[in-house]
N, C-alpha and C positions, 0 to 999 in steps of 0.2 A: 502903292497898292498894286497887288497881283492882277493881271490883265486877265478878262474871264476869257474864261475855254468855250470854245465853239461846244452848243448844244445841235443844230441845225445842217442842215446842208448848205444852205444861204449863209449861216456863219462862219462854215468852214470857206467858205468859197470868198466871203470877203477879207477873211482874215489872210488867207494864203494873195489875196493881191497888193495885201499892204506887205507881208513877207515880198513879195519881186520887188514893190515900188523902192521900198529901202533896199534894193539888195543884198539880202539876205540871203537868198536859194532862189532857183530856177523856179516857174509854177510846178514842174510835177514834181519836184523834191518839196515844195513849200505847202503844196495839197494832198500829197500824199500825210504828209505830217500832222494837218491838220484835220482828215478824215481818219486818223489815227486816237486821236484827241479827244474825238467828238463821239466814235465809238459808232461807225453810221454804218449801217446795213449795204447789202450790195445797191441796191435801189436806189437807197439815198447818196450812197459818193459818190454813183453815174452821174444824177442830178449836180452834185456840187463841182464835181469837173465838166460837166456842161456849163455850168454856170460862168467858172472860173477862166476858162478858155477861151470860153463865148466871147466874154468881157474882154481878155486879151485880144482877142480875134479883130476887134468891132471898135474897140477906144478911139481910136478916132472918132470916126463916124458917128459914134455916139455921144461923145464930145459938141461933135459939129451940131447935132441938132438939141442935144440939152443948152448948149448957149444959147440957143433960139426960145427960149422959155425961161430964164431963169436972169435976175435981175444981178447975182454975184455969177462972173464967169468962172467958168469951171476954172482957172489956172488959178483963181482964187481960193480956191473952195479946201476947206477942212478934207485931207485924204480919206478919211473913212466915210464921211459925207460924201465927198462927191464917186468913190467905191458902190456905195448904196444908191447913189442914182445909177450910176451905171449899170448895175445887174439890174434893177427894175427897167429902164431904158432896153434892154438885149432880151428880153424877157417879152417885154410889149413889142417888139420891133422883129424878134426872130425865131421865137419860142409860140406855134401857134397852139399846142396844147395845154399850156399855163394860161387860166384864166387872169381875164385884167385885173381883176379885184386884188387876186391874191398877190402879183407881181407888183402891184402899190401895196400893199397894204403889209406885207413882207418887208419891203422896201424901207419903209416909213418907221416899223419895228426895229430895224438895224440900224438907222439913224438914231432912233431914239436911246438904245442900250449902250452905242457903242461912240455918241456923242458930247461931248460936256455943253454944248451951246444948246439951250431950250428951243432957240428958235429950228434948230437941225430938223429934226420930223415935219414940222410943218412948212419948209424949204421943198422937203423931198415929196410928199405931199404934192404940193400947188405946182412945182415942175412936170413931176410925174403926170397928174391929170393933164395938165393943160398937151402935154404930147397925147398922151391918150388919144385927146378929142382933135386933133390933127393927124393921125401917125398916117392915116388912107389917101392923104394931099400933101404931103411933106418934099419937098424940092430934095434934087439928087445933087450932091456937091459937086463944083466945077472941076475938082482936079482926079485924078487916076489916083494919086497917094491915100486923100482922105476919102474916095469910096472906098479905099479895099484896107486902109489903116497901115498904113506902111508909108514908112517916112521917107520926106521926098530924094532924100541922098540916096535911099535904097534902088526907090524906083527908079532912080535916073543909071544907079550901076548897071540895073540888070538891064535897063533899055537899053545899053549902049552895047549891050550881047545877044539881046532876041528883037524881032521882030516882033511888033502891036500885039498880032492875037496871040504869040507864044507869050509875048509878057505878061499880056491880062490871065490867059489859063494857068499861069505860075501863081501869083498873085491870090484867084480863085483858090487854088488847091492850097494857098496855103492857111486859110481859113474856113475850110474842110474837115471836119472831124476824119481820123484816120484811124483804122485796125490795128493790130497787135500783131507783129509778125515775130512766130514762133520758126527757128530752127529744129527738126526734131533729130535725134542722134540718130546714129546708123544703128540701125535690129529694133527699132520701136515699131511695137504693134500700133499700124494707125488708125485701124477698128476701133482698138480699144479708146485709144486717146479721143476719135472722135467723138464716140461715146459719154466718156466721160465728161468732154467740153458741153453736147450736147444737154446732159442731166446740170451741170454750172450755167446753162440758160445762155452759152455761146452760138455764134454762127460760125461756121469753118469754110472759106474758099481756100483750093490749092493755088499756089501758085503757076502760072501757064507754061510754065520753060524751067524754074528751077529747084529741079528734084529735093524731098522734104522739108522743102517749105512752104509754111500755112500762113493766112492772114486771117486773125480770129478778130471778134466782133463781139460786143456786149457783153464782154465777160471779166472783166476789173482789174483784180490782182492776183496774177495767175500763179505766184508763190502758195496762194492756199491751195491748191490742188495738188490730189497724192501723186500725180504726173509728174510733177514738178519737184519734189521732193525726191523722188524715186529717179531724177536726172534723164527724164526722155527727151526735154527740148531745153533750147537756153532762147532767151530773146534776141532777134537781130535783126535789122533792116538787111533787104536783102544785097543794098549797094556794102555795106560792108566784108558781105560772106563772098559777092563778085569782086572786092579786092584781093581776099585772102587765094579765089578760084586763079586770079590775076599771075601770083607768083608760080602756078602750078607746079605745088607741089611734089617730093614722093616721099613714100615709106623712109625712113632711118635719117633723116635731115637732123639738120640741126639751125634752129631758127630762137630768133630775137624778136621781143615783140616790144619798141622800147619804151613806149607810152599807152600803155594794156588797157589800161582802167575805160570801162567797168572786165574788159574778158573776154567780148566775142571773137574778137578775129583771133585770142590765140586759142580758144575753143576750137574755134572751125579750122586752124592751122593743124591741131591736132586729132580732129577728126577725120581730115583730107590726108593725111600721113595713118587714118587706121590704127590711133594710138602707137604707132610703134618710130619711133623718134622723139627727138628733144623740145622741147618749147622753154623760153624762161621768159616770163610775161614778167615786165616791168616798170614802178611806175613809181613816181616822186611822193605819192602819202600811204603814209602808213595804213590808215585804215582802209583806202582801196585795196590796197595789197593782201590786206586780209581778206577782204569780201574776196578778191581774186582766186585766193585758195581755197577759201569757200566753194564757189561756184565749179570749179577743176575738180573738188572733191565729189560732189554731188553729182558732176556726172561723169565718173570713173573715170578720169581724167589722170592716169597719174605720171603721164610725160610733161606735165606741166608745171614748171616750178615758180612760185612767185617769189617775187625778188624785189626790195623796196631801192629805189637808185633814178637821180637824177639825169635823165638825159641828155641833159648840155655837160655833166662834166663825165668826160673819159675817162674807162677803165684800161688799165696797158694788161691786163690778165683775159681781155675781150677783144682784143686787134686780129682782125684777120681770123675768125675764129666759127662763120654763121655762115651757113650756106644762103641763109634770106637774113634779111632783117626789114622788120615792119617801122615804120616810120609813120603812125599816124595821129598829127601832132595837134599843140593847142591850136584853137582856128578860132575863128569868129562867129562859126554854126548854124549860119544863113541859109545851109542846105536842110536845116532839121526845122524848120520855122512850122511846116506842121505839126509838130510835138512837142516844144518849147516856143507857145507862140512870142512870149515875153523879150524872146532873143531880139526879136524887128528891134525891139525898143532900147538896145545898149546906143551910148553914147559914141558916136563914130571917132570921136576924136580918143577914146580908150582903146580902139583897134589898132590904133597905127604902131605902135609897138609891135604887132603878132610877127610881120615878115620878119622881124629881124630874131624873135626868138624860132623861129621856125627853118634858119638860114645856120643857125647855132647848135638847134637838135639833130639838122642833114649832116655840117660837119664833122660832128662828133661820131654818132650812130656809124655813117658811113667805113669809117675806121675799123667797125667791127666786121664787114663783109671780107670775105675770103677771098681771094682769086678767081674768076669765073663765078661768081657768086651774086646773088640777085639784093638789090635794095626797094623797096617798096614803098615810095612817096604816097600820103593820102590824107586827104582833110576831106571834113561835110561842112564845106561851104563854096559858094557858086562865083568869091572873087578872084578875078585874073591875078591880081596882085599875091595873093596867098597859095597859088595855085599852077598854071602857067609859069609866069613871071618865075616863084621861086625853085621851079624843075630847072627851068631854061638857065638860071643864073649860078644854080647849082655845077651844069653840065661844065658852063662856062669855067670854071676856076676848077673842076674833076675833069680833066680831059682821060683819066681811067676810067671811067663810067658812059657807058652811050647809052639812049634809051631801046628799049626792046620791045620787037611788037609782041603781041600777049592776045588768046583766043577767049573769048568767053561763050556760056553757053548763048543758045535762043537768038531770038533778033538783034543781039548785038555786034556777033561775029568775032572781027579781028579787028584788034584797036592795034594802031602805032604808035605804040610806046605811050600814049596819056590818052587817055579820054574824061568828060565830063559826064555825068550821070544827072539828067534833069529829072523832075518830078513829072511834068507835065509830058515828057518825049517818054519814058521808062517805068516809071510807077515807083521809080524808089525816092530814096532821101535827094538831096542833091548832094552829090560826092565827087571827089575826082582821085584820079588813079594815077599814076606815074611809076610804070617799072623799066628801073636801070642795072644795066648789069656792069659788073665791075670786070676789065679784061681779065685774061686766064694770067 
């Protein structure tokens, strides 16, 4: 039997978490999909990525105290069952404009439709209330991991790089709803743009230091607006467009971008060059490569050529050939956990693989830098080992390549040759940067 289609915001929202739990797509690829589905107004997908997020955000924690009420532990518990306590749970617990009634009572509905066990609804039910009537006396769990929902291998990585209160405000922000940052192209009226966001029911702050960039606010899927269509801005955090500032740029370059997907930094590569130079944005699937040319097209991009090509295997028609080449490779994505909160939760023991693919994309990629020519190391994730570790080991076996100090704009100055980019110190993703130049 066909599995029913989300009608609800609540059904979109639980549906796309059993899309993560199996692994299927990230939450915002798997809610997008399914407020697609469901056919939901701007009002209502807000709501169901509140919903959806929240839950991501909060699983622990919310775990922690529905086991305190419920007689099957959650590690028991039927997935879409124990999904449905969960959004009722973040609802009663962190949503103070959603009345209680309707966060059970919603709750208890999605048990019931999307359960085959009779007894499911009235599980979610007698849990649900019985928190209820506790949630104003409920004890705060003993450890750092389970109040902020981040698994303890986590917490203990990044303790072992910040100190107490930089770790908790990491932590914090990253179960933090977070803005939309728009790059907007060079010659876009921002009158107009803001205008327009304004009449789409957005809010617009500039960014404090880095020229045409906005962080916009309540405003959903910014592909429906004629802004967007018409190629005035493309989306980027702004640690990626400070990678691209990193290699600085000029006019008439010739740059490699060799793991592109989804596009911004060779957007911003090409926008920093004034259109007038090469780009080939490159990337191992086909159907990114096309959104690739998509998005290059849309915003008159036409130094930009997409090109479908594996990064670990060398091209001998590409040696020595890129004045840059960008290098920013698969990672573990620990710096993006505000917008994929779902990432916390990959199995650590699947990451230990990435250095060595990532040691594999430098050797290669490197190949293609010229003489005097820049290579630009970069992952959004905050581990040494992915990070550090494989700059330093890289340097080691390239003794042609040394690192290069590199200016950026605003309070950040001048970095020697690598810098990390925290959330909590910077306001961006967490990133890391590494520019090497290859001798003359």
């Amino acid at each position: 039997m066909a599995a029913p289609r989300p009608r609800t915001a609540r059904e979109a929202a639980l549906l796309a978490l059993s899309d993560c739990a199996r692994g299927r797509e990230l939450s915002d690829q798997a809610l997008r999909r399914r407020i697609e589905e469901a056919g939901l107004d701007r009002r209502d997908a807000a709501l169901a990525a509140r919903l959806c997020f929240g839950v991501l955000q909060t699983r622990m924690l919310c775990d922690f105290y529905l086991d305190r009420f419920s007689r099957v532990k959650t590690k028991r518990m039927e997935e879409k069952v124990l999904d449905s306590l969960r959004l009722g749970a973040y609802q009663l617990l962190f949503l103070d404009r959603i009345p209680a009634s309707a966060a059970v009572d919603e709750s208890v509905k999605l048990a019931r439709r999307y359960s085959a066990n009779p007894r499911a609804a009235g599980l979610v039910n007698g849990v649900l209330r019985a928190l209820l009537r506790e949630r104003d006396s409920l004890p705060q769990p003993p450890d750092l991991a389970t109040r902020t929902s981040h698994p303890q291998w986590l917490v203990d990585a990044l303790a072992a790089r910040l100190e107490r209160s930089e770790l908790e405000e990491l932590l914090r922000l990253d179960n933090e709803p977070c803005g939309l940052w728009l790059q907007l192209m060079p010659g876009t009226d921002g009158d107009a743009l803001r205008r327009e966001l304004a009449e789409a029911g957005a809010e617009v702050e500039e960014h404090p230091w880095l020229p045409r960039c906005w962080c916009v606010t309540g405003l959903g899927d910014p592909e429906r607006l004629d802004s967007f269509r018409q190629g005035l801005f493309y989306v980027q955090d702004p640690a990626a467009r400070l990678a691209v500032l990193a290699a600085a740029l000029e006019p008439g370059q010739r740059v490699l971008d060799a793991c592109a997907a989804p596009g911004g930094k060779s957007f911003a590569a090409a926008a920093e060059m004034g259109g007038r130079g090469e780009v080939l944005s490159c990337d191992v699937s086909p159907g990114k490569v096309e959104r690739i040319g998509a998005g290059a097209r849309r915003l008159g991009l036409d130094c930009v050529t997409p090109l479908c090509q594996d990064a670990t295997q060398f091209r001998e028609d590409f040696a020595q050939s890129f004045d840059l080449v960008l290098a920013d490779v698969p990672c573990s994505g620990l710096g993006v956990i505000r917008k994929k909160p779902d990432i916390r939760y990959k199995d650590p023991a699947g990451l230990e693989e990435l250095p060595g693919i990532q040691r594999a994309i430098l050797d290669s990629v490197s190949r293609y830098v010229r003489p005097g020519g820049t290579l630009l190391y970069s992952t959004c994730t905050l581990l040494e080992r992915e990070n550090e570790e494989i700059a330093a080991d890289f340097l080691r076996r390239h003794p042609e390549f040394s690192p290069e100090p590199f200016d950026l704009p605003g309070p950040l100055g001048r970095a020697e040759g690598m810098l990390t980019l925290w959330p909590q110190r910077h306001g961006t993703d967490g990133f890391f940067i590494a520019k090497l130049r290859r001798q003359p």
